[in-house]
VOMARKOL-270201 format. One line per 5 residues: number of its first residue (from 1); for each residue x, y, z of C-alpha. Coordinates in steps of 0.5 Angstrom, whole numbers, padded with zeros to 4 digits. Example, Ala and Ser with C-alpha at 12.3 -4.5 7.8 and 13.67 -1.06 7.14 Angstrom:
% residues 2
1> 0025:-0009:0016; 0027:-0002:0014
This chain:
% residues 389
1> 0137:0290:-0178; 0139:0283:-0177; 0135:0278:-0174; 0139:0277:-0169; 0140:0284:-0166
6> 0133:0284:-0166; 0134:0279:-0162; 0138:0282:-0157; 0134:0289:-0156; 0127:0285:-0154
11> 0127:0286:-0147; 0127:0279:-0143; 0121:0276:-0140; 0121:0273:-0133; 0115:0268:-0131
16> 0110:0270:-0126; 0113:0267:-0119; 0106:0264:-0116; 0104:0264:-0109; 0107:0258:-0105
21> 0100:0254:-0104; 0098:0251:-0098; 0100:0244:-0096; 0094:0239:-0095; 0089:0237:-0090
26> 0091:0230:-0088; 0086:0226:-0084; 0088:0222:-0078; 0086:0215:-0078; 0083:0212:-0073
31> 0086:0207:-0069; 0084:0200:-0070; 0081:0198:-0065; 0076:0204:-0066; 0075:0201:-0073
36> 0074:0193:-0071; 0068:0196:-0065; 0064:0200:-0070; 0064:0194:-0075; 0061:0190:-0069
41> 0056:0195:-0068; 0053:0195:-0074; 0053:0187:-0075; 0050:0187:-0068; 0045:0191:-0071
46> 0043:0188:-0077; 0043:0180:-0073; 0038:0184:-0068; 0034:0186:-0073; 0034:0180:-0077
51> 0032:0176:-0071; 0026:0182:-0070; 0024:0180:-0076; 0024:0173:-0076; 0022:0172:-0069
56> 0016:0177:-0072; 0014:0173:-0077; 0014:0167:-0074; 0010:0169:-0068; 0005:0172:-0074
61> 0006:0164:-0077; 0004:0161:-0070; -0001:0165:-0069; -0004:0164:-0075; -0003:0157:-0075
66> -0006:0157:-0068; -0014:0157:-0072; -0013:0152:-0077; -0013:0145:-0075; -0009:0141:-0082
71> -0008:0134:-0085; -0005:0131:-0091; -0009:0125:-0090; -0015:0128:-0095; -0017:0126:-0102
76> -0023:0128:-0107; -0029:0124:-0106; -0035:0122:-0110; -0039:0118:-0113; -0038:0113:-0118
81> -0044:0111:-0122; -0043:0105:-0126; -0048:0104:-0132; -0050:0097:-0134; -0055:0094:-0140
86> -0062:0093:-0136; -0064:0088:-0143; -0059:0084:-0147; -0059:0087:-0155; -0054:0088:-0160
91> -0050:0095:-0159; -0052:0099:-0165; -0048:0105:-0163; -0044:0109:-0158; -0045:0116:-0157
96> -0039:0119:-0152; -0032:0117:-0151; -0028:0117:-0145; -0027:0123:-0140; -0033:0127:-0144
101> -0038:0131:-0140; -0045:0130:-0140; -0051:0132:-0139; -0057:0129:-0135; -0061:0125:-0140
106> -0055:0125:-0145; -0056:0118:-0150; -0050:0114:-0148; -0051:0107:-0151; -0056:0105:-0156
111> -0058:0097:-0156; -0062:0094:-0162; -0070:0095:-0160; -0074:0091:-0166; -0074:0085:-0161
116> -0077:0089:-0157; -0082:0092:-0161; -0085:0086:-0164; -0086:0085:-0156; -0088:0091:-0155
121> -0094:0090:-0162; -0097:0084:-0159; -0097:0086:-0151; -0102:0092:-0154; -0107:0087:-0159
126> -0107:0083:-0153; -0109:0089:-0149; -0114:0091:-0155; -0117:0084:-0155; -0118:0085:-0148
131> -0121:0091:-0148; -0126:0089:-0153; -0128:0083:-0147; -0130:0087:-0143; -0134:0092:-0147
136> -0138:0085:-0149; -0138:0083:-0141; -0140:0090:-0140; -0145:0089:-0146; -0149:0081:-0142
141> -0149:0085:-0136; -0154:0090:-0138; -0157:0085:-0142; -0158:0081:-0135; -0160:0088:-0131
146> -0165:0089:-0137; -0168:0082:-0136; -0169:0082:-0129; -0173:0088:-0130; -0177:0085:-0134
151> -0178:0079:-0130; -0180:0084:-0124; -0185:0087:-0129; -0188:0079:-0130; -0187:0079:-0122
156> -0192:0085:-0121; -0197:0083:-0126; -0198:0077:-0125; -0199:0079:-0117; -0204:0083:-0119
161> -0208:0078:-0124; -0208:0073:-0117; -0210:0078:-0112; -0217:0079:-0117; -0217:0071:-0119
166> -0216:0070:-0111; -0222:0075:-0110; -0226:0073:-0115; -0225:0066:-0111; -0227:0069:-0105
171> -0233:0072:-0108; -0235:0065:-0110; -0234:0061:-0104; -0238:0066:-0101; -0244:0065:-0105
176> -0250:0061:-0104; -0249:0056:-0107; -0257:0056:-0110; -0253:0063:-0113; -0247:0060:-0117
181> -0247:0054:-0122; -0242:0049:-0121; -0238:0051:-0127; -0237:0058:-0123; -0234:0056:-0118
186> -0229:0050:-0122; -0228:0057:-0127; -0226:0061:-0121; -0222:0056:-0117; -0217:0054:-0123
191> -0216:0061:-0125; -0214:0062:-0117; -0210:0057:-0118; -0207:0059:-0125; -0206:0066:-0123
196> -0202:0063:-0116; -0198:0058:-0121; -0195:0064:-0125; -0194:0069:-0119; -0189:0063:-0118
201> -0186:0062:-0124; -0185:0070:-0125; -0181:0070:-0119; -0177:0064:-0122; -0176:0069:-0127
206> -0173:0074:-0124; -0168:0069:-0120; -0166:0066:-0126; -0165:0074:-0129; -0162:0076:-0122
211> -0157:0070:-0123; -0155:0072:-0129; -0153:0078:-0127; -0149:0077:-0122; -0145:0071:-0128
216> -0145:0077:-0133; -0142:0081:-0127; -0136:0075:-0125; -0135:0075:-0133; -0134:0083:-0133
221> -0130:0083:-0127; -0125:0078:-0130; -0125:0081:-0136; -0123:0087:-0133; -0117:0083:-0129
226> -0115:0080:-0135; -0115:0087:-0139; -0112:0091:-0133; -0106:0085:-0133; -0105:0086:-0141
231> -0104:0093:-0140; -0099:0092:-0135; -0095:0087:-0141; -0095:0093:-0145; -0092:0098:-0140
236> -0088:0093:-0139; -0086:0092:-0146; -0085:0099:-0147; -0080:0100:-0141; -0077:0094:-0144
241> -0076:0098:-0150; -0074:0104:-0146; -0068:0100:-0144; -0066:0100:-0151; -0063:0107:-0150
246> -0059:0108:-0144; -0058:0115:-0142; -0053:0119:-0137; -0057:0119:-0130; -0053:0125:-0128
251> -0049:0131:-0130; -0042:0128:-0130; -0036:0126:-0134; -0035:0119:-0138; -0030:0115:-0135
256> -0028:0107:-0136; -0031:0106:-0143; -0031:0100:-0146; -0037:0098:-0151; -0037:0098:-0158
261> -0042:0099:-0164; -0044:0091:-0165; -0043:0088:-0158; -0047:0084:-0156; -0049:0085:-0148
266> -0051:0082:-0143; -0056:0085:-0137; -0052:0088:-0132; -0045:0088:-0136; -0041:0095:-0134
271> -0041:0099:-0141; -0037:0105:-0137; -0038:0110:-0131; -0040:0116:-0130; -0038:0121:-0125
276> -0042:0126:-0122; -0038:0133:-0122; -0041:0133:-0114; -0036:0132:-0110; -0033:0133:-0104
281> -0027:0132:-0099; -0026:0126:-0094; -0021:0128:-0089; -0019:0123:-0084; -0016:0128:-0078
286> -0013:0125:-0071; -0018:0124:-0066; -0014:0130:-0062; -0016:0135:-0068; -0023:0134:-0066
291> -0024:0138:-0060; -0026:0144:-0063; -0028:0141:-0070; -0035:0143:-0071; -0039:0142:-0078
296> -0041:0148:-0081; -0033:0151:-0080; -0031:0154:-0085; -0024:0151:-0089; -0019:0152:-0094
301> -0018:0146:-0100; -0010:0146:-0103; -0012:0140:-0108; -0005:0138:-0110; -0006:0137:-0118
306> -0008:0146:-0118; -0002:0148:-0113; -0003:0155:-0116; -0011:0156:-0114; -0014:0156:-0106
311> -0022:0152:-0105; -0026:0154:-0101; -0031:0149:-0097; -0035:0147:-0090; -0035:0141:-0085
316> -0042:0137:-0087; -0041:0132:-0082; -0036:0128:-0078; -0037:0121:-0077; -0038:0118:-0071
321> -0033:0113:-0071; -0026:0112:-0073; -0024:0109:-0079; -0021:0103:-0077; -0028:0101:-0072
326> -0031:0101:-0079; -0025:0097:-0083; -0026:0089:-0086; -0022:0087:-0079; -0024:0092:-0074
331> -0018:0091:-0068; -0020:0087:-0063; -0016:0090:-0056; -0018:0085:-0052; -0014:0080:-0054
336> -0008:0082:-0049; -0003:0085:-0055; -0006:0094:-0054; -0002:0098:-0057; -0006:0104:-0058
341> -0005:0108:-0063; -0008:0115:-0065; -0015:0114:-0069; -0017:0118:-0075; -0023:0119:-0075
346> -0027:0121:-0083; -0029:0129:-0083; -0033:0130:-0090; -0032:0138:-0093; -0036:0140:-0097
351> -0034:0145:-0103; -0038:0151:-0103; -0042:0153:-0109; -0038:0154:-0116; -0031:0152:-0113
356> -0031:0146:-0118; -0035:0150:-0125; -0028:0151:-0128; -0026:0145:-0134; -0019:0147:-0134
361> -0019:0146:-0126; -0024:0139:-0126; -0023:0136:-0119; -0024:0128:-0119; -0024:0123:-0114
366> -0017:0121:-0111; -0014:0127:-0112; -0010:0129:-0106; -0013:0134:-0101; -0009:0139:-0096
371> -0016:0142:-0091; -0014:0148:-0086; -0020:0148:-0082; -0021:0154:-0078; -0024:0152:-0071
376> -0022:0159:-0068; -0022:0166:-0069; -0015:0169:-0070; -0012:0171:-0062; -0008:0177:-0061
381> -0001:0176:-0057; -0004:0180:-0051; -0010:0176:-0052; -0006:0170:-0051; -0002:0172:-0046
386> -0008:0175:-0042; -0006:0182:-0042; -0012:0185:-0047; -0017:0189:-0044
């Protein structure tokens, strides 16, 4: 069979008929109206809550604001301790440059001292000789004591010896005289007379002695004086010698250096300045931001130079008086020309302690200081409109 009658005995297959799908569903638009009033609807929402949220943050802000008083009249103050020779040398040598932290007693400057040693060497044998005159005048002193005991032992003795020489010749005059010879009586006449004499000469004695005393005393004395002002002359010199080291009276940093090694310097010359890491604010707030300023309140610090960190720190007085009261020329307002203007009045903030301890966030005077002072506790909205409880 050929293929073509096979071709023509295969039975013919017809496609399946499918099922007419149904058509789909279409949504009827809104009208265009309906659609412009949902879109008003919805940026009305949004602006409503846009201003909810602004009117809430800015309430927030107002309230918050309404504790702190603020100024940007402020700066970082302190002071500036400017070092200077006290005695005129040579510069032998620099220990520090500029803008190093020091400690209290650190050596800054060395001055050439072998003048001042020299000085020193004869001030203290000079004290030495001094003390050697006084230990001699101390030495005639006890002399002239010792004599005067002396002369006072004489003294006595010779009172005795003419106590008995005066009986003897109360004796005698009493006699007869067909009981005593004439030699008797001249005998015991003239020691009666002897003995009375060396009464008086051992009484001169004891003057003379006691006079000697009194020089020995006078000579102990001014040694004494000479040798106290010889030893003043030695601490002198050796305080002048201690003016040859000069070191950091505080803790602080260098500044303003200018000395060399091999300067000669003269008393008083500025050599540099140390200042103190001691500081504090001055803030020269409006006289009517004082009505609730308080020392002691407490304040936020925003230094300029270290926008990223917040200081915290204290009112530690208010000055009585405006700055301008204090100033070189002070107003005159009553010379006819008033024009009143609202007076600043100097407030001093302290840091609190370790607020200025970080190297890398060193606080120096003439930074400029942004101070929000708390004057009063933070009030709620129903506080402020008197509806709390």
């Amino acid at each position: 069979m050929s293929l073509t009658e096979q071709t023509k005995r295969r039975p013919v297959q017809h496609a399946p008929v499918l099922p007419e799908s149904e058509p789909p569903l279409e949504i009827e638009p809104l009208p265009a109206k309906k659609r412009l009033s949902v879109r008003k609807l919805v940026t009305a929402l949004v602006v409503l809550g846009i201003v909810a949220v602004g009117t809430g943050l800015a309430l927030n802000m107002w309230l918050d604001s309404r504790q702190y008083e603020s100024t940007d009249d402020a700066f970082i103050d302190g002071d500036i301790i400017p070092i200077s020779p006290q005695v005129a040398a040579r510069v032998t040598a620099v220990a520090v440059n500029d803008n190093q932290v020091v400690k209290k007693g650190d050596v800054l400057v060395a001055l050439d001292d072998t003048d001042y040693r020299v000085a020193l060497d004869q001030k203290k044998a000079v004290e030495l000789s001094m003390d050697s005159k006084v230990n001699q005048a101390m030495t005639q002193l006890d002399v002239a004591k010792a004599q005067v005991g002396q002369a006072l032992a004489a003294v006595d003795v010779a009172k005795t010896n003419a106590l008995n020489m005066q009986q003897n010749y109360d004796r005698m005059t009493g006699l007869d005289p067909r009981a005593r010879s004439q030699q008797q009586m001249d005998d015991a006449t003239a020691n009666q007379r002897t003995s009375a004499a060396n009464v008086e000469q051992a009484q001169a004695q004891v003057t003379a002695a006691q006079a000697q005393v009194a020089d020995a005393q006078a000579a102990v004395t001014t040694a004494k004086s000479d040798a106290l002002k010889a030893a003043a002359d030695t601490r002198a010199a050796e305080i002048q010698l201690g003016y040859c080291t000069i070191t950091a009276p505080c803790d602080g940093i260098v500044t303003r250096k200018d000395i060399e090694p091999g300067e000669y310097v003269t008393v008083g010359q500025p050599l540099c300045s140390i200042v103190p890491t001691d500081v504090w604010v001055t803030a020269n707030f409006k006289e009517t931001q004082l009505d609730q300023m308080r020392p002691g309140q407490e304040a936020l610090l925003f230094i300029d130079a270290f926008p990223e960190r917040t200081y915290h720190g204290r009112i530690q007085s208010i000055q009585s008086g405006t700055g301008s009261r204090f100033s070189l020329l002070p107003p005159e307002n009553a010379t006819g020309n008033f024009v009143k203007v609202v007076q600043r009045v100097p407030v001093k903030i302290e840091l609190d302690a370790g607020e200025n301890d970080d190297p890398d966030h060193r606080l120096s005077p003439g930074m400029s200081v942004i101070p929000k002072v708390r004057v009063r506790p933070r009030e709620s909205l129903g506080e402020l409109l008197g509806i709390s409880k």
